[in-house]
C-alpha positions as CSV (number, residue, x, y, z in Angstrom):
1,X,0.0,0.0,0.0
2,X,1.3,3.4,-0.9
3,X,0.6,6.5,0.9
4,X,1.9,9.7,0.2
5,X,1.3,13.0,2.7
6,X,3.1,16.7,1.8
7,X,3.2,19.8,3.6
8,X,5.2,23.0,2.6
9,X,7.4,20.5,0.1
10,X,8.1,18.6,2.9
11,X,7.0,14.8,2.0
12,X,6.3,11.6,4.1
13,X,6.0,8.4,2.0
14,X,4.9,5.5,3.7
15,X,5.2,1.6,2.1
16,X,3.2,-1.3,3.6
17,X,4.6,-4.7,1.5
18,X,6.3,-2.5,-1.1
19,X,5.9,-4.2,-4.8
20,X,9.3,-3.7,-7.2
21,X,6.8,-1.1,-8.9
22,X,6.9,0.9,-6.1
23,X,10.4,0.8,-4.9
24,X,11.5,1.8,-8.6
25,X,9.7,4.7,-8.3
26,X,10.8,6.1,-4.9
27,X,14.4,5.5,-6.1
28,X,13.7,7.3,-9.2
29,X,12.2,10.3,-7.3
30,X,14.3,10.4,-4.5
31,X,17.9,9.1,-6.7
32,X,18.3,6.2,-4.2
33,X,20.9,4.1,-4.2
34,X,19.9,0.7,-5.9
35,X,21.3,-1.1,-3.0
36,X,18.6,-0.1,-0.8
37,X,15.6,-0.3,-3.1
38,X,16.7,-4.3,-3.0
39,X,16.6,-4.0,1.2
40,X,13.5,-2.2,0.9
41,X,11.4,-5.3,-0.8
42,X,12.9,-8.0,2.2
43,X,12.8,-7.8,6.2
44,X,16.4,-7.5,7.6
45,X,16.9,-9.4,10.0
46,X,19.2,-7.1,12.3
47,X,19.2,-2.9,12.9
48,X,21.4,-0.9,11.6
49,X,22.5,3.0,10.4
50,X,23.9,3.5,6.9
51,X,24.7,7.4,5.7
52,X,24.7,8.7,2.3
53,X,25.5,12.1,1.1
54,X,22.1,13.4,0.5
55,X,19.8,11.1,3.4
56,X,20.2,8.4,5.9
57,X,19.1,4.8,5.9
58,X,17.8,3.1,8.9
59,X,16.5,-0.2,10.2
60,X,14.7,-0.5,13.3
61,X,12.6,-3.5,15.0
62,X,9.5,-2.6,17.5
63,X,7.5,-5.1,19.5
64,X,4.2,-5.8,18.8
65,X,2.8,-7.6,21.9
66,X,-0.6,-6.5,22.3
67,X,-2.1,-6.6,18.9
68,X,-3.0,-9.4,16.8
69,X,-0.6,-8.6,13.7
70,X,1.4,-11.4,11.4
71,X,4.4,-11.3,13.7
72,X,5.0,-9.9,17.5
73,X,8.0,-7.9,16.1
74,X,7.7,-5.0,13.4
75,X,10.3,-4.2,11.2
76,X,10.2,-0.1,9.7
77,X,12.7,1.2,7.1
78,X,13.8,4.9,7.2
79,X,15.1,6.8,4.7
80,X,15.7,10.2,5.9
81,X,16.6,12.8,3.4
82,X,16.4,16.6,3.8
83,X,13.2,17.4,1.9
84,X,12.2,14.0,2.5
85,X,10.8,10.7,5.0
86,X,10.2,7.4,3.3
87,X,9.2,4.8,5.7
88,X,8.4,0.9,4.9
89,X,6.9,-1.8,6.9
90,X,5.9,-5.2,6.4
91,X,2.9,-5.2,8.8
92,X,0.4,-2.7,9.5
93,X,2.0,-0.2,12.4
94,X,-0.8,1.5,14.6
95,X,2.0,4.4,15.8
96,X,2.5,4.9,12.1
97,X,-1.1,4.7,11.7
98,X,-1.8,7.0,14.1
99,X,0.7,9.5,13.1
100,X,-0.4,9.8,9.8
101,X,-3.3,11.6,11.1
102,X,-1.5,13.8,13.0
103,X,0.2,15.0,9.8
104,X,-3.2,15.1,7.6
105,X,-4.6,17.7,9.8
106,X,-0.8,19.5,10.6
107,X,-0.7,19.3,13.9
108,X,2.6,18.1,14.7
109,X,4.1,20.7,11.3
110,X,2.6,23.6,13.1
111,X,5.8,24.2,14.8
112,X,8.4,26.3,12.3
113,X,11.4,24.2,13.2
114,X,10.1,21.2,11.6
115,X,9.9,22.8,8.1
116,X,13.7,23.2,7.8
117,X,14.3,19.7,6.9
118,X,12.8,16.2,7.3
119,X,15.0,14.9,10.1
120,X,12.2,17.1,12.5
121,X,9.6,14.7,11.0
122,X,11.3,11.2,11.9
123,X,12.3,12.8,15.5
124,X,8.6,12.6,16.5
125,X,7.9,10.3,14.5
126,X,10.1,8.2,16.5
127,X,9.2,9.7,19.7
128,X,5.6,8.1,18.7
129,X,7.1,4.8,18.1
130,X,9.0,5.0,21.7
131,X,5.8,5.8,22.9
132,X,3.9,2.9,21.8
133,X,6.6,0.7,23.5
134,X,5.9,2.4,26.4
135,X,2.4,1.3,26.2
136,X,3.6,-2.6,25.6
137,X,5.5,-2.1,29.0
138,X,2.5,-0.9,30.5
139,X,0.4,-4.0,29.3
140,X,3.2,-5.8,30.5
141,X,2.3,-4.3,34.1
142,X,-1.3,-4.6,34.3
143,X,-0.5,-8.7,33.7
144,X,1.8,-8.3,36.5
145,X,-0.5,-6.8,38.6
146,X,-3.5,-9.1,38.7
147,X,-0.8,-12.0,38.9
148,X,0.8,-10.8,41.9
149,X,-3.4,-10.3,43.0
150,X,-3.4,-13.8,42.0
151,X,-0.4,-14.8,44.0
152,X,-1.7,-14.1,47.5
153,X,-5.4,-15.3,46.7
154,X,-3.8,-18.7,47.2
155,X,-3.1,-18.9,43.1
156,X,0.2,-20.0,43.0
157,X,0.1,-23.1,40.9
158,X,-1.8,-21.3,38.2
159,X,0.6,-18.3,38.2
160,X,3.5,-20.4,37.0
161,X,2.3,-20.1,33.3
162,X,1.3,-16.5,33.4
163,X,4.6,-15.5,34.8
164,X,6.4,-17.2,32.3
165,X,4.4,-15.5,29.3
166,X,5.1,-12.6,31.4
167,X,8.6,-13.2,31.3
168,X,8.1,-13.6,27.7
169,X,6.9,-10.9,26.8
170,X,9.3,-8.5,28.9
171,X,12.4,-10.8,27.0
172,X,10.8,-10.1,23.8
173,X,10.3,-6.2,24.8
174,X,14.4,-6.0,26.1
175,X,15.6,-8.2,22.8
176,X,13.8,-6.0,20.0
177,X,15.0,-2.4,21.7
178,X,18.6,-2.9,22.9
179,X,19.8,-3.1,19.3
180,X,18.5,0.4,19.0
181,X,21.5,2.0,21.4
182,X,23.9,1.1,18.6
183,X,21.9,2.9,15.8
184,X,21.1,5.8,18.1
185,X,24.4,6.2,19.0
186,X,25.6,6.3,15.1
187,X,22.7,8.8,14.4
188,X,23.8,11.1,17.1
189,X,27.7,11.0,16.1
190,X,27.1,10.8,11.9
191,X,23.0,13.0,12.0
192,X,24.3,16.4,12.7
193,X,26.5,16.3,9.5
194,X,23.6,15.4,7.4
195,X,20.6,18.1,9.3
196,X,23.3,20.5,10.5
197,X,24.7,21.3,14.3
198,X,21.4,22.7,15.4
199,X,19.9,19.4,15.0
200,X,22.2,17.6,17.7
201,X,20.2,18.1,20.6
202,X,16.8,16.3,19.0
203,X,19.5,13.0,18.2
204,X,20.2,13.2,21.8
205,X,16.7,13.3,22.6
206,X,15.8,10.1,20.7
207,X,18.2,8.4,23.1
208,X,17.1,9.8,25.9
209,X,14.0,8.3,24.8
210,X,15.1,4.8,24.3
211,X,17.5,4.6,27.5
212,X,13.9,5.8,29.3
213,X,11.8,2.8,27.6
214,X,14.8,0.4,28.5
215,X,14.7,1.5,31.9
216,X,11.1,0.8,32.0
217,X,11.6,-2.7,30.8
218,X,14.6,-3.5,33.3
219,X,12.7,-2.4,36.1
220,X,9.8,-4.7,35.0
221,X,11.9,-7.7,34.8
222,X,13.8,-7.0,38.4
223,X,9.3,-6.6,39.6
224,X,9.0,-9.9,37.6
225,X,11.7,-11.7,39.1
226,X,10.7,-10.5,42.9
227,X,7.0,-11.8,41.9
228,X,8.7,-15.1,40.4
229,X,10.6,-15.8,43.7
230,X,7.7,-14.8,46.2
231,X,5.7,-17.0,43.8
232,X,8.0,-20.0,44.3
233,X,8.3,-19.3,47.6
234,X,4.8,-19.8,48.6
235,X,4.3,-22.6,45.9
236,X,7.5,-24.4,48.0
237,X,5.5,-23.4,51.4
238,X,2.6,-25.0,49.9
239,X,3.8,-28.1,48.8
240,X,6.3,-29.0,52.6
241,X,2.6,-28.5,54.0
242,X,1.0,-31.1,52.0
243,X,3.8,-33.6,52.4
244,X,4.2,-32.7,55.7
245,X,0.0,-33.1,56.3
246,X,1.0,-36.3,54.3
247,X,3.8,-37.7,56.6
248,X,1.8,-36.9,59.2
249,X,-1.2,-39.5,58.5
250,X,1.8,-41.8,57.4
251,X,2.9,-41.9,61.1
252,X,-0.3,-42.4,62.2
253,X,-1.8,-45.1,60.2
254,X,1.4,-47.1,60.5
255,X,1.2,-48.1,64.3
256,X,-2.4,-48.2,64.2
257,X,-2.7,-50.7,61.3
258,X,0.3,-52.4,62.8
259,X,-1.9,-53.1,66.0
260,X,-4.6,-54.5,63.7
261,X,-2.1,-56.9,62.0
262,X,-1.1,-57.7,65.6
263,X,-4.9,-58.5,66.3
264,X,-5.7,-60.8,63.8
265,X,-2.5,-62.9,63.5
266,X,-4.0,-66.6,63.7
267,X,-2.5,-67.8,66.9
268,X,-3.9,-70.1,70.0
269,X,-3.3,-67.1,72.5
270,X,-4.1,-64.2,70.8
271,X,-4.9,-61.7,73.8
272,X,-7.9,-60.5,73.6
273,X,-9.6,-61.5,70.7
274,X,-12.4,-64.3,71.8
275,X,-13.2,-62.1,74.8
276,X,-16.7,-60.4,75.3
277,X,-16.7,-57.2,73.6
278,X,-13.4,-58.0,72.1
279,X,-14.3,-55.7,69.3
280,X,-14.9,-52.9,71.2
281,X,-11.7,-53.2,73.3
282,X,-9.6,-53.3,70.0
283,X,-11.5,-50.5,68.6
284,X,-10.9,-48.4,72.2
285,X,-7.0,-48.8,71.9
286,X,-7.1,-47.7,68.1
287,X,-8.9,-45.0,69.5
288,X,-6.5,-44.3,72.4
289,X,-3.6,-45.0,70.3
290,X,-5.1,-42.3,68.2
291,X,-5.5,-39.8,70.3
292,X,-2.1,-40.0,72.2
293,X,-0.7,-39.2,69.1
294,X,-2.8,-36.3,68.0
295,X,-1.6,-35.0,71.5
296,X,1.9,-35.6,70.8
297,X,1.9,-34.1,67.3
298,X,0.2,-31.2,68.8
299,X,2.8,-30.4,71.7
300,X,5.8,-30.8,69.2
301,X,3.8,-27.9,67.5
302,X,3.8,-30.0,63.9
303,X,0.2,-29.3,62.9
């Protein structure tokens, strides 16, 4: 899908699953280098920052957690030129979506900075896309949340599962955004050269921006892991209380059925059995039996 949106001859073009058709005639336009028309019609499979003499190509990966798109991570390709934005994406993007209005009705181009060049555009339009990871760590939280909830309503066995997609989704979150610190960091040295001086303290912006979403996500994972260790904790607490409820009755039953075997052994002088009321008598030293023990258990304090 091609989508084209212009403002004061400044120009955003956005690709969703560019055809060969449509990658011929950006680099026609735009004179780009053939080498990247061939990138633009494949996913890469890693970030990275190349710089040209007239525009920058980038490669960036975002997460996708919460929607249900083809994959959970999205791959966009910048090409950042000073008249110029192409973008291209594989998937729909709801940031880019959502941006795209923004810049039918001019709202974000109101300010006059952002008509110098197009490296004002991809600044908030990247500051849109840090955003929307921001909202995957939130979503990311509000799990957390009812699953600690969970935890102390006596939930534990149940929680194992949702921690671990949990856990998931935060490993997910850290391994699609820490590649970004290289490709910041080359913007930041190689950008100003390309947009100009004046431009330098936006670059340093956009990694102020990502350090803050990494943050997020490292905090998250040090609450996941305090939640995943009170979790086994419990679960551990749990299960010595069942074996020892278990060991318990164990000790018990043993003597008890061991006076029975005693009691009907087929011997000439069994005491008691053949009595009146020999029933009764066995049944009233089960029942003693019983009971001293109870006591006992209950003195040592082990239930």
């Amino acid at each position: 899908m091609y989508s084209r949106y212009e403002h004061e001859g400044l120009v955003w073009i956005d690709l969703e699953s560019p055809t060969r058709d449509e990658i011929t005639r950006i680099i026609e336009e735009f004179q780009i280098a053939p080498l990247i028309a061939e990138e633009l019609l494949f996913p890469a499979t890693k970030p990275r920052a190349e710089f040209y003499k007239d525009y920058m190509y980038l490669v960036l990966h975002f997460p996708a957690l919460r929607h249900s798109h083809k994959t959970r991570e999205q791959e966009i390709d910048f090409i950042v030129g000073e008249r110029f934005l192409i973008t291209t994406h594989y998937d729909v993007i709801d940031p880019l979506h959502k941006f795209a209005k923004i810049f039918e009705v001019h709202s974000i181009l109101e300010k006059d900075e952002v008509d110098d060049h197009a490296g004002f555009l991809f600044f908030y339009m990247l500051k849109k896309l840090y955003k929307a990871v921001e909202h995957e760590v939130e979503y990311v939280r509000h799990e957390m949340a009812l699953i600690e909830e969970h935890i102390f309503s006596d939930q534990q066995v149940e929680m194992v599962a949702a921690i671990s997609r949990s856990a998931r989704d935060l490993l997910n979150l850290r391994q699609m955004i820490e590649p970004h610190r290289d490709v910041l960091q080359t913007i930041e040295a190689e950008g100003p050269q390309l947009f100009g001086k004046e431009f330098s303290p936006y670059l340093r912006a956009l990694s102020n921006e990502y350090y803050r979403v990494h943050n997020h996500v490292m905090r998250e994972m040090e609450s996941l892991h305090e939640l995943r260790e009170t979790n086994n904790s419990l679960l551990t607490t749990k299960q010595n209380e069942t074996m020892r409820i278990f060991t318990i009755l164990a000790f018990v039953t043993f003597p008890l059925s061991l006076i029975v075997e005693i009691f009907s052994m087929d011997t000439h002088n069994t005491p008691i059995v053949g009595l009146p009321y020999d029933f009764w008598i066995v049944m009233a030293i089960l029942t003693f039996a019983s009971v001293l023990m109870v006591w006992f258990f209950r003195y040592k304090n082990w239930f």
